[in-house]
N, C-alpha and C positions, 0 to 999 in steps of 0.2 A: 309491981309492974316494972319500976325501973331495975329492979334485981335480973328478969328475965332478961331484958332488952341486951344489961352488960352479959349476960352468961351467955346469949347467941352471938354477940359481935365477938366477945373472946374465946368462942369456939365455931367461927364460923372459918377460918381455913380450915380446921381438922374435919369440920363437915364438909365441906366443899373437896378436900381431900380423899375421903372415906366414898362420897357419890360419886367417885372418878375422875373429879374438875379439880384439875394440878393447879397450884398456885400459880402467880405467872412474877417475875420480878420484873421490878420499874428498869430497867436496865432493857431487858428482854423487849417490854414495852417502848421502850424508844425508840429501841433498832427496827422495831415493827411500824413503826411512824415515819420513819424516814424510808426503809428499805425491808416494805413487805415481802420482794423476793427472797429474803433469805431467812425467811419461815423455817425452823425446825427443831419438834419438840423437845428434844437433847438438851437446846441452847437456853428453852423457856424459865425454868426453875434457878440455873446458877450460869452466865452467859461464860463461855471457856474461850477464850481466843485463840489460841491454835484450829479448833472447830470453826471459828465465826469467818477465820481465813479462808482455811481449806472450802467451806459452801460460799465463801464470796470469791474463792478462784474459779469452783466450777461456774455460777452463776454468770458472772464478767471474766470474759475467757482475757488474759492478760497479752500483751503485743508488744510489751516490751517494760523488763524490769532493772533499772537502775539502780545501782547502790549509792547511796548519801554521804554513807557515816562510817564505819567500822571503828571502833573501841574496844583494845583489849587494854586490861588492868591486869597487872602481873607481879609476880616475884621473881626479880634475875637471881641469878647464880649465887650473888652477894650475899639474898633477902632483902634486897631495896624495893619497896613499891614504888612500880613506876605505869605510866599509861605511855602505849603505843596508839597512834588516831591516824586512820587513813580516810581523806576528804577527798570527794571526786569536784573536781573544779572545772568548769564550763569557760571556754576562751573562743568566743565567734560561734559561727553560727553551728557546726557540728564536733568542733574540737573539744575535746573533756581530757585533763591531767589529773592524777591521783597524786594527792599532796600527802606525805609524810611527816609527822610532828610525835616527836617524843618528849615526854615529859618524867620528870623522878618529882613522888610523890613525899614528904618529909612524915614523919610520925604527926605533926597538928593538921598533918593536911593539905600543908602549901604544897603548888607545884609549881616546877621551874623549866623550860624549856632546858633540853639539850640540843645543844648547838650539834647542826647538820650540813656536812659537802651538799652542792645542789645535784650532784649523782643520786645520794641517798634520800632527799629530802622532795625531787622531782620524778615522778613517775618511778617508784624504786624498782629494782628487781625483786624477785621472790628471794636469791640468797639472801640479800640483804635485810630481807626484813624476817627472814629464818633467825640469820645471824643473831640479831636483838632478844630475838627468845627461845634461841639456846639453854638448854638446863634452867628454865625459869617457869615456875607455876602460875597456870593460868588462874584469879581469879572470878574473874565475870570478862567475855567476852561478846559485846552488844553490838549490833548493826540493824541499820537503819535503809529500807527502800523506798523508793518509789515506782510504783507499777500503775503503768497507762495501760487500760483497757479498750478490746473492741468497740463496746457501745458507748460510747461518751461517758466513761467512772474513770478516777482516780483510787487509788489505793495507797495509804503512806502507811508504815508497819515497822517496829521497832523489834527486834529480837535478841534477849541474854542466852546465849548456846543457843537450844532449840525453842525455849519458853518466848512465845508472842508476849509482850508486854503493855503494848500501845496500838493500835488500829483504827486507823479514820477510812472513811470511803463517802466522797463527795463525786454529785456528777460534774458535768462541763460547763452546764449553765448556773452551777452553783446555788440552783434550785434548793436543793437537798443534803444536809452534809452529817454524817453518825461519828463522832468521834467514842474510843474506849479508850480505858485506861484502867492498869492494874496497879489500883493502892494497895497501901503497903498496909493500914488496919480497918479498909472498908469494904475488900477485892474488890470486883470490877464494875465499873462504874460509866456507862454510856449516855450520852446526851444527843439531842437528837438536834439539828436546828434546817427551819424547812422557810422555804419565801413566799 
């Protein structure tokens, strides 16, 4: 008896499979706990975050998207790694500056700021920040939004080139909050926390 009981539990996804009933992952389950609107079967088996955006852009039509962070990692001209980080900075009640910070990267790692004119360093121009990565190869280029929705939802979202890496969506009353996250040997991984 107890021989059957193990051979139906360790083949009871490939039955539930075979009858049509797709597995669903705990990941999938979460997002469904916090945010049943963005139901859809695609997402249920392996949750893809570039998907989970695009149906939570249609869903929470967005009204205004701010950018946080921008991160590029590069190789100049040299072959020096170094990080270019543009920071949007809030001053009173509607003023926002984009802050500039360059950094060289050393082979253990360290990084050191490089010293910046307040031209370069405040609100730069696009030459300037051409300039910097002239003949220099991009390696990972990440940024970060924040996008306020019509109906009371927040959306914060992380992205390397086009690959979504990170994605929360809480509403206003902080009710309901789904955070994701793409590990690096576990893939993606959402938790859901509800009040």
């Amino acid at each position: 008896m107890r021989f059957v009981v193990s051979f139906i539990i360790a083949l009871g996804p490939q039955v539930l499979w075979a009858q049509g009933i797709k597995p669903v992952s705990v990941s999938y389950e979460n997002l469904m706990r916090c945010f049943p609107e963005l139901q859809d079967e695609q997402l249920s088996f392996k949750v893809d975050l570039n998907r989970l955006k695009d149906i939570s852009d249609e869903k929470f039509v967005t009204s205004q998207s701010q950018l946080r962070q921008r991160k590029i990692h590069y190789l100049d001209a040299e072959k020096q790694a170094m990080n270019l980080i543009l920071r949007t900075k809030f001053s009173g009640a509607k003023k926002m500056d984009t802050e500039l910070t360059l950094q060289q990267v050393d082979e253990k790692g360290v990084v050191t700021n490089v010293g910046l004119t307040a031209n370069q360093r405040i609100n730069p121009k696009q030459d300037i920040i051409n300039n910097f990565l002239l003949n220099a190869t991009i390696k990972s280029d990440e940024y970060s939004y924040n996008d306020t929705k019509l109906n009371g939802v927040v959306a914060t979202y992380k992205r390397n080139f086009k690959e979504v890496e990170e994605y929360e969506l809480h509403d206003k009353p902080n009710k309901r909050s789904v955070s994701c996250e793409k590990q690096k040997d576990l893939g993606i991984i959402c938790t859901c926390s509800k009040k």
